[in-house]
C-alpha positions as CSV (number, residue, x, y, z in Angstrom):
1,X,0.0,0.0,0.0
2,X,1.3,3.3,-1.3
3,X,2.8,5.7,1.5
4,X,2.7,9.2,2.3
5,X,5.7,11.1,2.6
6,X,5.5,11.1,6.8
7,X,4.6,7.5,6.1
8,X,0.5,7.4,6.8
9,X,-1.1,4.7,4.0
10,X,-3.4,5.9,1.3
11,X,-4.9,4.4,-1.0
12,X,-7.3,6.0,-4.0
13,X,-10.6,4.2,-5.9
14,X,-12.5,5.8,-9.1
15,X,-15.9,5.4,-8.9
16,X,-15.9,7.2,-12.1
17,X,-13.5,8.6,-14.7
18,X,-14.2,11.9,-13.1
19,X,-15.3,10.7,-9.2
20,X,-12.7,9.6,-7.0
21,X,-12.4,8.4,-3.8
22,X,-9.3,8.5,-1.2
23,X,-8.6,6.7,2.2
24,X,-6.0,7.9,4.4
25,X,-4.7,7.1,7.6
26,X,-4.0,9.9,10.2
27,X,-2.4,10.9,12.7
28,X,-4.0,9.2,16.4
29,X,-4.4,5.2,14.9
30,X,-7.6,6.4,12.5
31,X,-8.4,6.9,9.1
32,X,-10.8,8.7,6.9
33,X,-12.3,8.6,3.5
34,X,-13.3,11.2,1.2
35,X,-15.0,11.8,-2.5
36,X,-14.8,14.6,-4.6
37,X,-15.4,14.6,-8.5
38,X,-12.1,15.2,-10.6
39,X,-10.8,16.5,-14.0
40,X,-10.2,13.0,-15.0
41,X,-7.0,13.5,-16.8
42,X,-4.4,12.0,-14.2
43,X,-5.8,10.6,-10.6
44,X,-2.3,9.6,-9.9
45,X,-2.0,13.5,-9.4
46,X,-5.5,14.1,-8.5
47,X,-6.2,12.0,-5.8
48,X,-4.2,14.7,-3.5
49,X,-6.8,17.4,-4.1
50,X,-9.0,14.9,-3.0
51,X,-7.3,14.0,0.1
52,X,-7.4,17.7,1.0
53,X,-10.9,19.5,-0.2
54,X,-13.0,16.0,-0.8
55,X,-16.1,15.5,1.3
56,X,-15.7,13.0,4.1
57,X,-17.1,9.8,4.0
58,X,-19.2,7.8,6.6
59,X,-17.3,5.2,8.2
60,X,-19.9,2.4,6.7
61,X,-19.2,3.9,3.3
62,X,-15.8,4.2,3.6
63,X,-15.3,0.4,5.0
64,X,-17.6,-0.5,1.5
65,X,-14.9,1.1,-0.4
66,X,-12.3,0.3,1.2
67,X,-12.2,-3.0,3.1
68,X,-9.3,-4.1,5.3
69,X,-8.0,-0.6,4.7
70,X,-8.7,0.2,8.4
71,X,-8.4,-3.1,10.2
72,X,-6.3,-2.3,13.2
73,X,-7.5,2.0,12.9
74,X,-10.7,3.9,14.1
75,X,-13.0,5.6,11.6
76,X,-12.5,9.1,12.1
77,X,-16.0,11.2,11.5
């Protein structure tokens, strides 16, 4: 799983070509999930923007999306 440079996990789904959706792990052992529509040119580059101006998630949609991703983490609403 890919890592953020102070080494949180992340990990990025399109729902759409133009609707993506990011998981990230923070800082106190929890994660949260966010969706925000997209250009659609690059989500290797747009999952960031994402990341930071996306709408959170619910934890039972995020766990939908992203199973396992959370395991040993709390949801973070």
């Amino acid at each position: 799983m890919p890592k953020l440079e102070d080494g949180r996990r992340y990990d990025w789904r399109a729902l759409h070509y133009d609707v993506l959706v990011v998981a990230v792990e923070g800082h106190n052992h929890d994660w949260a999930a966010y969706i925000k529509a997209v250009p659609g040119e690059n989500h290797d580059e747009e999952w960031m923007e994402v990341y930071r101006h996306g709408g959170k998630l619910s934890g039972e949609v995020a766990n939908l999306l992203f199973p396992g991703f959370g395991e040993d983490l709390n949801y973070r609403w």
